[in-house]
N, C-alpha and C positions, 0 to 999 in steps of 0.2 A: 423759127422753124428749127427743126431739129434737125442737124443732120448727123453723120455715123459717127463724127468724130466726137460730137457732145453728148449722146447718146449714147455711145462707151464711157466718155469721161463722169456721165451721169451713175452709171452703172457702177463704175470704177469708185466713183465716190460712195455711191451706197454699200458697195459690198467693204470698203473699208471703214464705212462708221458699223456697218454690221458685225465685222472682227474685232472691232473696239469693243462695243457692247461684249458682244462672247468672250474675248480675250476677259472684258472688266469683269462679266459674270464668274468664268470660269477660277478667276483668281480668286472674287468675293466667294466663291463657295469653299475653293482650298482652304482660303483664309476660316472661315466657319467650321468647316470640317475639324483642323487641326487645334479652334476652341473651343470647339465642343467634345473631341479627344482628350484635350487636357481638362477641362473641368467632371468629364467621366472618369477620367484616371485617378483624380484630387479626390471626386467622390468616393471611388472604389478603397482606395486608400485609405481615407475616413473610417468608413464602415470597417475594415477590416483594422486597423487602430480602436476603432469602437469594440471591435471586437472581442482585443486581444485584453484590451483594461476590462473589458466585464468578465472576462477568465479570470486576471489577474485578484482582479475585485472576489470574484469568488472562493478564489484559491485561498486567498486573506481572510474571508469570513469563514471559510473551513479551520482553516491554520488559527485563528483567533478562536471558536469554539470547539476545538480540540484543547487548545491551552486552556481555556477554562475548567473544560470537563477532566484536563489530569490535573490543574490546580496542583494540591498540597501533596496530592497521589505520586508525584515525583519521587519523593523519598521512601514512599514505600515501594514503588519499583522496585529504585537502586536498593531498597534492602532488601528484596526479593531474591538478591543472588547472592548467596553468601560467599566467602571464598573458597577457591579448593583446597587452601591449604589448613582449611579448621571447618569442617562441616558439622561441630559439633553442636550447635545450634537446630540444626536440621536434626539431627538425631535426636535429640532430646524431645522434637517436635514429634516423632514417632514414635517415640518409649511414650508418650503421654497418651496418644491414641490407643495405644495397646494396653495399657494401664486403665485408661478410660471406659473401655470396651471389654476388659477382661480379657485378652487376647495373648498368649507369648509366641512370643518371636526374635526369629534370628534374620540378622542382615547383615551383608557382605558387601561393602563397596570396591567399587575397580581404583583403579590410576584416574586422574586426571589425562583428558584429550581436549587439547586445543579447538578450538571450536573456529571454522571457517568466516562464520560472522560476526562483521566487524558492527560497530555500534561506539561507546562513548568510551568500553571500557573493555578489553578482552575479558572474551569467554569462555568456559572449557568447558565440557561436558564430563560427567559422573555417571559410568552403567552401575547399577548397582540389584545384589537380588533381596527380595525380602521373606523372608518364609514363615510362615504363620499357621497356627492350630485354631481354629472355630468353623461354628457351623453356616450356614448361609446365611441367617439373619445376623449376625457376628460380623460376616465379612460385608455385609449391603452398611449395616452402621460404621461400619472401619470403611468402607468406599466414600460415603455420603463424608464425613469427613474429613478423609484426602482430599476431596474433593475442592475442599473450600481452603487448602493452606495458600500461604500467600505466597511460596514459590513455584519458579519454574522449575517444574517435574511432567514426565508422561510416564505412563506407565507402557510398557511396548508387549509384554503377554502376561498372561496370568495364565495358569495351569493349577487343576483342582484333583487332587487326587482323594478318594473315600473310599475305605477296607469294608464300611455297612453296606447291608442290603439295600438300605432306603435311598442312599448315597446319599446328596451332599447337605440333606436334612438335616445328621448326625455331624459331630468334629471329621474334620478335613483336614487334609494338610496342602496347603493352597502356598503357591509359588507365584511373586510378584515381580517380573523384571522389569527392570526402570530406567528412567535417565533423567540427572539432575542437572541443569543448566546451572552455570558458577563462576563467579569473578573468577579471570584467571591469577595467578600469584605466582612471580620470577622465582 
């Protein structure tokens, strides 16, 4: 027979295997919870490790067919800049153009200017003008040419001036301001 006192202690006893259970549960799930956090975290970290080497990986295949494609082209860079302190090389490259093309001309170079950008080797830059007598297909053959020299040069204006009616059909006198990129020299 039951009486109040077994019937609490009955109770009493179920409801603490019932907090055992919940307690057991309650920790088995923290216990899950915290690895299955860590194995998301391990994951997430992977992936983003995977990540970082298929950058890496590609930045290598870039950097590896860039070195290909300048190859032997290296030394014709570096000889792309002559020095400032003997640009005579460069000039000579112009009297030929103009000789080529039937053209005379006068050119005036400035001073050497230290050039802000740093690279393997200082740089200066060279303004220089160039002044030239021909007519427009004269100067499209002298352009088409500059064009293709193997230094650093821009040209920053040209100005065409023609005294004929037809204008710059006829000889012109055509003004070329420039800038010639150039090893610098102490």
């Amino acid at each position: 027979m039951y009486t109040a006192n077994k019937i609490i202690k009955l109770i009493a006893w179920n409801i603490l295997i019932s907090l055992v259970f919940i307690s057991a549960s309650l920790v088995s799930i923290i216990y899950i919870n915290k690895k299955i956090e860590h194995i998301t975290d391990s994951i997430v970290l992977k992936h983003k490790l995977e990540s970082e080497l298929n950058k890496k990986i590609e930045l290598f295949s870039t950097i590896e067919n860039d070195v290909k494609t300048i190859g032997n082209n290296e030394t014709i860079i570096t000889n792309a800049f002559v020095p400032s302190n003997d640009i005579s090389e460069f000039i000579s490259v112009l009297d030929a153009i103009s000789t080529n093309k039937n053209i005379s001309q006068t050119y005036h170079f400035e001073t050497p200017i230290p050039s802000t950008i740093s690279g393997l080797f200082p740089l200066s830059s060279i303004s220089y003008s160039d002044i030239m007598s021909t007519d427009i297909n004269g100067f499209s053959d002298y352009l088409n040419t500059f064009e293709n020299l193997h230094y650093f040069t821009k040209i920053d204006s040209i100005s065409i001036l023609s005294q004929d009616k037809l204008g710059w059909d006829k000889p012109s006198v055509i003004n070329i301001k420039a800038t010639l990129l150039t090893k610098a020299t102490e």
